[in-house]
C-alpha positions, 0 to 999 in steps of 0.5 A, spaced: 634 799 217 632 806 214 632 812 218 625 814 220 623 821 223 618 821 228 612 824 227 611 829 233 618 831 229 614 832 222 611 838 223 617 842 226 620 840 222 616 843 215 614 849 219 622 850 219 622 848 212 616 852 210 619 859 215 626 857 211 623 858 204 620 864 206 626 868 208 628 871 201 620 873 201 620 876 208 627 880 206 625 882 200 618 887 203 618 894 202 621 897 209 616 902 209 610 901 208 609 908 203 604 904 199 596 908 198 593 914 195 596 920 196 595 927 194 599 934 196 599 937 203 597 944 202 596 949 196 598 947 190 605 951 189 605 953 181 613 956 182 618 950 184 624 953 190 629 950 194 628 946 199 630 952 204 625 957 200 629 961 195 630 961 187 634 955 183 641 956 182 640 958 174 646 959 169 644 966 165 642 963 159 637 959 163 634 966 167 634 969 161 629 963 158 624 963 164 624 970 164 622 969 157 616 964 158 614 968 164 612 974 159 610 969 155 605 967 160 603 974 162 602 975 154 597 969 154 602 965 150 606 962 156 608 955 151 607 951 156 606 944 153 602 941 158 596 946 155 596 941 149 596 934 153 604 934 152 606 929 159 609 935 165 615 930 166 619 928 172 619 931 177 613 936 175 608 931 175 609 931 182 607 937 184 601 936 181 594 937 184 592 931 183 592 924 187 596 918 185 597 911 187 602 908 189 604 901 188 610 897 192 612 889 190 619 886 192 622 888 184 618 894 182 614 901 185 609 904 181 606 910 181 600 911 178 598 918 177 590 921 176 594 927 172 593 925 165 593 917 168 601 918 167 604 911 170 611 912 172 615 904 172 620 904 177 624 897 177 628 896 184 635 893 184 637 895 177 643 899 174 641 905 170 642 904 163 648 908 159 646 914 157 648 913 150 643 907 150 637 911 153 631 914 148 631 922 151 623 922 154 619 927 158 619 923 164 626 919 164 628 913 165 628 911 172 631 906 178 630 905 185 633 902 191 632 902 198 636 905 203 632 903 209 626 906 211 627 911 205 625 909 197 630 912 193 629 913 185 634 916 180 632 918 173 635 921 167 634 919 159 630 926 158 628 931 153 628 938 153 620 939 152 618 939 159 619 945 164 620 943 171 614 947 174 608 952 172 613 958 171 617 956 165 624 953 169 627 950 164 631 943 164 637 941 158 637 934 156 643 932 161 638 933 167 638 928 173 633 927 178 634 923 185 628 922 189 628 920 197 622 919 199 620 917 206 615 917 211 615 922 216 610 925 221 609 918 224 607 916 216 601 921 216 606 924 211 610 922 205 616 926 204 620 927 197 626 930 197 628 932 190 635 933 187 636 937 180 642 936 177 643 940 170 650 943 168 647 946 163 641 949 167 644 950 174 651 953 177 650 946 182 645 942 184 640 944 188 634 941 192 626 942 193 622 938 198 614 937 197 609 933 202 603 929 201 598 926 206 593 920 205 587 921 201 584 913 203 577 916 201 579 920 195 577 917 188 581 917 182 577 920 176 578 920 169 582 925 167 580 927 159 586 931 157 584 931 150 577 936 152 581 941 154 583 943 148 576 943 145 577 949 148 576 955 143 578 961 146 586 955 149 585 953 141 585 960 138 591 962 143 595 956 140 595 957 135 598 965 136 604 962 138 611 962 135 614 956 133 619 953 137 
């Protein structure tokens, strides 16, 4: 005689199955809920300190080349690539006073920036490929993973054309940056603490902390980089400066 199940068991029985099949699902959930739109707590600082507010550990060769593009600036020919729309690079565009998105499903975080409408792809759970098979860009190449309520993101595979805030701090093509980015103040704030590593640029590694507080009213407008260099008085100023 075939088993038969009784019906008042049925439906235990597929919300058990249901409850099961959910589980990888349910695991998988962001811990923290950093999801939204944020933008940066405070005044937009165009110099980068660490963490406890002093100067970056610089090698000479490097000092000496941030205190070339400070003159440089001073002189109006500060060589900054972001005046000519080049990307600022990670982890710069960061500390830009602009919003940005960001975007949180089991495999990947997604960081949608309204400076220069930059996306930074972050896939969770995955090695970071050998430097030797990395092309060199201006954002990196970047992995994350989570460490409890804490995203944590690793990049390298960077160009040198980039420098790490307004001042001219410069970076080589060995830099390394890990991001710990986590909610605090009882989630009103979004913290990322931020470790450079760069032997060539720095006597060690160093670490420098920026905020963010949710914008839900804020808008993300357009942002046409191209229009800034219809400027005839920026025009005229690149065109003053010396090749690289």
């Amino acid at each position: 005689m075939p088993f038969k199940i009784p019906a008042r068991q049925i439906g235990g029985l597929t919300a058990l199955a249901l409850s099961v099949l959910a589980l990888p699902a349910a695991a998988a959930a962001a811990p923290a809920d950093l999801a939204g739109l944020w933008r940066l707590d405070g005044p937009f600082q165009p110099e980068m300190k660490t963490a406890d507010g002093k100067e970056p550990p610089l090698k000479p060769e490097a000092r000496r080349l941030l205190q070339q593009r400070i003159a440089a600036r001073r002189a109006g020919k500060s060589g900054d690539g972001v005046e000519i729309c080049l990307p600022p690079g990670t982890p710069r565009i960061m500390w830009m006073d602009r919003p940005f998105m960001l975007v949180v499903t089991p495999a990947k975080v997604t960081l949608l920036h309204e400076y220069q409408h930059t996306i930074r792809h972050i896939p969770l759970d995955e090695a970071s490929p050998p430097a030797d098979q990395l092309d060199p860009t201006y954002g990196g190449t970047s992995v994350g993973r989570w460490e409890g309520d804490t995203l944590v993101i690793e990049t390298t595979g960077f160009n040198d054309l980039t420098q790490l805030d307004q001042a001219g701090l410069p970076h080589s093509t060995e830099l390394k940056v890990v991001e710990r980015l986590r909610l605090v103040d009882g989630g009103s704030t979004l913290e990322d603490v931020v470790t450079i590593t760069d032997p060539q640029a720095y006597e060690r590694p160093w670490t420098a902390r920026v905020a963010f507080k949710r914008a839900p009213g804020v808008q993300m407008e357009e942002d046409v980089c191209a229009e800034r260099l219809l400027d005839p008085t920026l025009v005229e100023s690149l065109n003053k400066q010396p090749k690289r």
